[in-house]
N, C-alpha and C positions, 0 to 999 in steps of 0.2 A: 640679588639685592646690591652688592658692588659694583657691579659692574651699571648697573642701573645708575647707582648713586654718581659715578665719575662722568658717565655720559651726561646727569642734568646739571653739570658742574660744567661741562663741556656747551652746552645747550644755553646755559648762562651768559657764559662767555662771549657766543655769537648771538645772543640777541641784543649783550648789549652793545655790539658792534653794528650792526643793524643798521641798516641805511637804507630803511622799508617802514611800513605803518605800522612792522608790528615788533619795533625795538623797544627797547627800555632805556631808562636811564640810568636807575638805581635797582638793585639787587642783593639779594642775600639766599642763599642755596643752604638749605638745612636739611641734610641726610646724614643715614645712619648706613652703615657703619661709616665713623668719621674720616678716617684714611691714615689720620696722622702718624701713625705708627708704623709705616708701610715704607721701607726706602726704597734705593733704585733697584737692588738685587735681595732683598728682604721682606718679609714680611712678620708681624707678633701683633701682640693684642685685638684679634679679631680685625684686624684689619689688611686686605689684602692687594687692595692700589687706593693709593695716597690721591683722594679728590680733589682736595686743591691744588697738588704740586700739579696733577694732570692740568686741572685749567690753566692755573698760571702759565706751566710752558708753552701751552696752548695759546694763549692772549699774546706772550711775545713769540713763540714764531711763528702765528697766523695774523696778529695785526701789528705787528710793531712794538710793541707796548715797552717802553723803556724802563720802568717801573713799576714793580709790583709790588702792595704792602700784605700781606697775609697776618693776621691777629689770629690768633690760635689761645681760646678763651679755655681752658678746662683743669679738671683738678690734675691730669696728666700730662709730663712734659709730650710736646711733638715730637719725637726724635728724629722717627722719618723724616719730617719736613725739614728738617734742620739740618741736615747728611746730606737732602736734594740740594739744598738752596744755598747752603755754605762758604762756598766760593761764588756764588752767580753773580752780579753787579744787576743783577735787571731784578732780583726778587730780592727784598726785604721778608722778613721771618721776627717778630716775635711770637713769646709763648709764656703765656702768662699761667702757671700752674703750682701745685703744691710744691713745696721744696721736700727733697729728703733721697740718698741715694738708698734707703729702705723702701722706698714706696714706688709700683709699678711707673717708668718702667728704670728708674734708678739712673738714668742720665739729668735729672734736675737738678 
């Protein structure tokens, strides 16, 4: 199922790059397990490759993409995403989550 989930994040990505009848223009990729938690040499909370970090770097180093915004809606902070993307200049990262360093996974 992970591996599945990061491939139609992947799959996403080049369609809507697509410069054929069967691109898109707007998108949104909703899988489970969500990744977020997953960094470059880590993995926790069920999650074991980070889906969006995959697309993102995907989108800039397959099409250029100078900017990336990642919204990361949930009641837990992204950490993974936030450890990938941290120094990047091409990806933007919020993470709009519970606060509390008690509550999984204690980096919010």
């Amino acid at each position: 199922a992970a591996r599945l989930a990061a491939g139609n994040c992947v799959s996403l990505v080049n369609k809507l790059f697509a410069d054929d009848a069967y691109s898109i223009r707007k998108g949104m990729a909703l899988v489970r397990p969500p990744g977020h938690h997953a960094g470059r040499r880590s993995f926790q909370g069920f999650c074991f490759f980070n889906n969006v970090a995959v697309a993102a770097e995907h989108a800039v180093k397959a099409y250029g993409c100078k900017r990336v915004l990642i919204v990361d809606w949930d009641v837990h902070h992204g950490n993974g995403t936030q450890e990938i993307f941290y120094r990047d200049p091409h990806v933007w990262f919020l993470s709009v989550h519970r606060y509390g360093t008690k509550f999984f996974p204690g980096t919010g």
